[in-house]
C-alpha positions in Angstrom: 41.5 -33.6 -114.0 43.3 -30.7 -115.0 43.3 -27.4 -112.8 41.5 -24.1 -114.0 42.8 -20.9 -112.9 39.9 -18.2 -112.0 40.7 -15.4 -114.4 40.6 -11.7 -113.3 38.5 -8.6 -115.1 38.3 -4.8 -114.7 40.7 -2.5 -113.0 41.8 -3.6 -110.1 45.5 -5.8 -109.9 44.8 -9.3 -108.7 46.0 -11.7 -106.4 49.7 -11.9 -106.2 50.2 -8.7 -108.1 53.5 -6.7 -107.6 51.8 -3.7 -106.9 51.7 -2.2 -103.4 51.3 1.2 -102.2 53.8 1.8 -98.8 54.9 5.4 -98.4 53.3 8.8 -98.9 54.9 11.9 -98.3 54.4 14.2 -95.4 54.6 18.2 -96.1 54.7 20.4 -93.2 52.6 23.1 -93.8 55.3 26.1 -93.6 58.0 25.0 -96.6 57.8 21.4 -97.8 57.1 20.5 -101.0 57.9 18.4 -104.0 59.5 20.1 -107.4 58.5 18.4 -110.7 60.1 21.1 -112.8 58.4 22.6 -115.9 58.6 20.1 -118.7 56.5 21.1 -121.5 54.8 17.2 -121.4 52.9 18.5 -118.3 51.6 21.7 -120.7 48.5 19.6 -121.4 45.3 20.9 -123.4 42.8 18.3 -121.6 44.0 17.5 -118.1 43.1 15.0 -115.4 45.0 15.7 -112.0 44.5 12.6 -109.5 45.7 12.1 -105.8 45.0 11.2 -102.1 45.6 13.7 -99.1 45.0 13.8 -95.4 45.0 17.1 -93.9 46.8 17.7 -90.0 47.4 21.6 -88.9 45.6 24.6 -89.7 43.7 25.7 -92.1 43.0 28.8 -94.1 40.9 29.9 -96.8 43.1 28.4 -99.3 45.4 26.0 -99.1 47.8 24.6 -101.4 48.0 21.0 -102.6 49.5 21.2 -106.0 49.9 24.9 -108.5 51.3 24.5 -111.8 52.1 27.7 -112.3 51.8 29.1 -116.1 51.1 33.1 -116.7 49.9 35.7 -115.5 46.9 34.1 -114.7 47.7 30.8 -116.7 47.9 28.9 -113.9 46.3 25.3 -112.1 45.8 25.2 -108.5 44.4 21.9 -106.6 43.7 23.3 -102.9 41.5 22.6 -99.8 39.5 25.4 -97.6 38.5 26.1 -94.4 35.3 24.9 -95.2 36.2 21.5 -95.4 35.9 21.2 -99.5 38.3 21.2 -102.0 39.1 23.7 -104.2 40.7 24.4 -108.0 41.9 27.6 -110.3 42.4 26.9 -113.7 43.9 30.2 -115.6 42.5 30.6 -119.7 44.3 33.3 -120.1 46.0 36.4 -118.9 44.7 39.1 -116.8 42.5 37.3 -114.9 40.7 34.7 -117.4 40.3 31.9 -115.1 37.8 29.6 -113.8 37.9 28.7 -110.4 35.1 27.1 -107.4 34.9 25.4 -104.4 33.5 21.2 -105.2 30.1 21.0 -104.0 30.7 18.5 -100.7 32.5 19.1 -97.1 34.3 16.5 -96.2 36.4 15.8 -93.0 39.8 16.9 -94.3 41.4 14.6 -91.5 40.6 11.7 -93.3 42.5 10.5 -96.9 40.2 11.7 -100.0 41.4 10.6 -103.4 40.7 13.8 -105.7 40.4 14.3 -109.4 39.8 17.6 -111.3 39.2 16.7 -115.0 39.0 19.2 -118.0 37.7 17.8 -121.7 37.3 21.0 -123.5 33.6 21.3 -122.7 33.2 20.4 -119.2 35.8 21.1 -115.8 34.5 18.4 -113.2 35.8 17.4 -109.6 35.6 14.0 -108.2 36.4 12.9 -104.4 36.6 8.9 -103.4 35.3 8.1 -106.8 32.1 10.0 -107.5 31.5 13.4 -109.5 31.1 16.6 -106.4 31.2 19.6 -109.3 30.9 20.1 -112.7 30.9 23.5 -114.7 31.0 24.2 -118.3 34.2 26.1 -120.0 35.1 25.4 -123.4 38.4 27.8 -123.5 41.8 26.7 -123.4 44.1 26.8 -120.1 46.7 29.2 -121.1 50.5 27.7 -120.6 52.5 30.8 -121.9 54.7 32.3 -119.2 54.6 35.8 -118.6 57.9 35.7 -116.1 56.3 33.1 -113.0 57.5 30.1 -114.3 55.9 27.3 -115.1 56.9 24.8 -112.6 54.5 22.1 -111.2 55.0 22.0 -107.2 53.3 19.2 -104.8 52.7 20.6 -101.0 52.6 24.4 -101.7 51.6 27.2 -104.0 53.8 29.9 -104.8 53.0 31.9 -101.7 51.0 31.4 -98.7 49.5 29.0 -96.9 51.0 25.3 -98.2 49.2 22.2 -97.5 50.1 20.5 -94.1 49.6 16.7 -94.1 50.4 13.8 -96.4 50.3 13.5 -100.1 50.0 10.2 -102.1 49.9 8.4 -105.6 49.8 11.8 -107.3 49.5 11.9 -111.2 49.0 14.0 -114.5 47.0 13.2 -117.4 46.9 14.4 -121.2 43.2 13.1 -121.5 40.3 13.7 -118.9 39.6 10.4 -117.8 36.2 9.1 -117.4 33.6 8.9 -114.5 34.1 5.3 -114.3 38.2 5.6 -114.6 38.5 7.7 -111.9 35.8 5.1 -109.7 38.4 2.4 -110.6 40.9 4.3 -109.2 39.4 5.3 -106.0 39.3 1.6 -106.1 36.8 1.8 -102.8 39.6 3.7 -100.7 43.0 1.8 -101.9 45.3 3.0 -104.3 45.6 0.9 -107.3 48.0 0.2 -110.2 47.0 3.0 -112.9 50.0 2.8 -115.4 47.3 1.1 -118.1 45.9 4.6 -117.8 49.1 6.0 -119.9 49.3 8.8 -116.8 51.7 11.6 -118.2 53.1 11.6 -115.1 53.1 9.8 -112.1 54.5 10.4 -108.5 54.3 7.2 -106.4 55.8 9.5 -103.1 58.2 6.7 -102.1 57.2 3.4 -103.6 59.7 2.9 -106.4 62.5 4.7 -104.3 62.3 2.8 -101.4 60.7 5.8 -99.4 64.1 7.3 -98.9 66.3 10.0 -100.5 64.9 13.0 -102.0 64.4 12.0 -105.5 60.7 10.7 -106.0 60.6 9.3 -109.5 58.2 9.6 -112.1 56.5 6.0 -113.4 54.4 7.8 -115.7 55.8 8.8 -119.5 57.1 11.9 -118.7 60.5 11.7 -117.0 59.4 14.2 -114.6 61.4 13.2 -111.5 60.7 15.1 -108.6 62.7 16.7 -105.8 62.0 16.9 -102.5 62.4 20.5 -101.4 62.8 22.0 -97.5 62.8 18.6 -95.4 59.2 16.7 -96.4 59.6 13.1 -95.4 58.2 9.8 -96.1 55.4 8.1 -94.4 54.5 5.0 -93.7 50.9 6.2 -93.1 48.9 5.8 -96.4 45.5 5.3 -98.0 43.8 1.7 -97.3 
């Protein structure tokens, strides 16, 4: 009798797969933070921005998981609040065109959250652990040109105050705004999963394809956007599961 193998459907790797998800990065809330450079591939007109964090220290009203810094105002900002809920800023132009809200939920920042902030051209939505939290329409488009603050993409910090303090994981960029059902199959019920058949621009893996030492975390997404590890943030062992 010959011997038929169970086949496997949907998003998540099987059995046996090659993926596995062993370091995150820890930021320190004063300095840390990872440089990904300004590489016009991350100048994206619809945007999906995906990660896991797990807050330790203070916080303020604003703190700073991830800017992309553009213009004036041109700008992207992922962040968390005192409040317990996360946070974004997308800038659609200078002199204060811009968009941003707190997500509708609290959640206990203590714990890991995966987040996604998606844009499509009609719609800006928020997602934490796999389901929608905020939605608002906007139909402009984020404004990229650089009116002298750079335009480099940092994880851990903004460009001034308050950073993030805690650890950072599986971070990635997207030229497309992924669907509800994507970003559920990521969340993958609370364990980070292989995404690379989601084409992610970019994609920061905080250790797992560097062998969670050095201070080069490379990028496994299309990019090239390798990023540097800037003012002492370390690997973790401690990651989402």
């Amino acid at each position: 009798m010959s011997l038929v193998l169970p086949t496997f459907a949907g998003f998540a790797q099987p059995a046996g797969s090659s993926f596995s998800n062993d370091y995150s990065i820890s930021v320190d809330g004063s300095d840390d933070y990872l440089d990904c450079g300004d590489d016009s591939s991350l100048n994206v007109a619809n945007l999906t921005i995906s990660l896991w964090f797990k807050s330790s220290g203070a916080t303020y009203p604003y703190n700073y998981i991830l800017t992309k810094y553009g213009g004036y105002y041109g700008t992207i900002h992922l962040r968390y609040t005192t409040a317990g809920k996360f946070n974004f800023f997308i800038g659609f132009g200078a002199f204060g065109a811009h968009v941003q809200s707190d997500f509708d939920t609290a959640f206990t920042l203590t714990d890991w959250h995966h987040v996604a902030l998606t844009y499509d051209g009609s719609h800006i939505k928020g997602y934490v652990d796999g389901s929608e939290d905020f939605s608002v329409a906007e139909t402009r488009s984020i404004y990229y040109t650089s009116d002298g603050d750079g335009q480099a993409l940092h994880i851990g910090k903004g460009k001034y105050a308050n950073p993030a303090e805690g650890l950072i994981d599986e971070v990635s960029w997207f030229g497309s705004a992924l669907s509800a059902s994507d970003i559920t199959a990521m969340y993958n019920s609370g364990v980070p999963t292989d995404i690379s058949s989601l084409n992610p621009v970019s994609w920061w893996r905080m250790g797992d394809n560097d062998g969670g030492t050095g201070t080069t975390v490379t990028d496994e997404g299309s990019g090239g956007n390798d990023g540097t590890l800037t003012n002492g943030p370390t690997f973790s062992s401690t990651v989402p599961s």
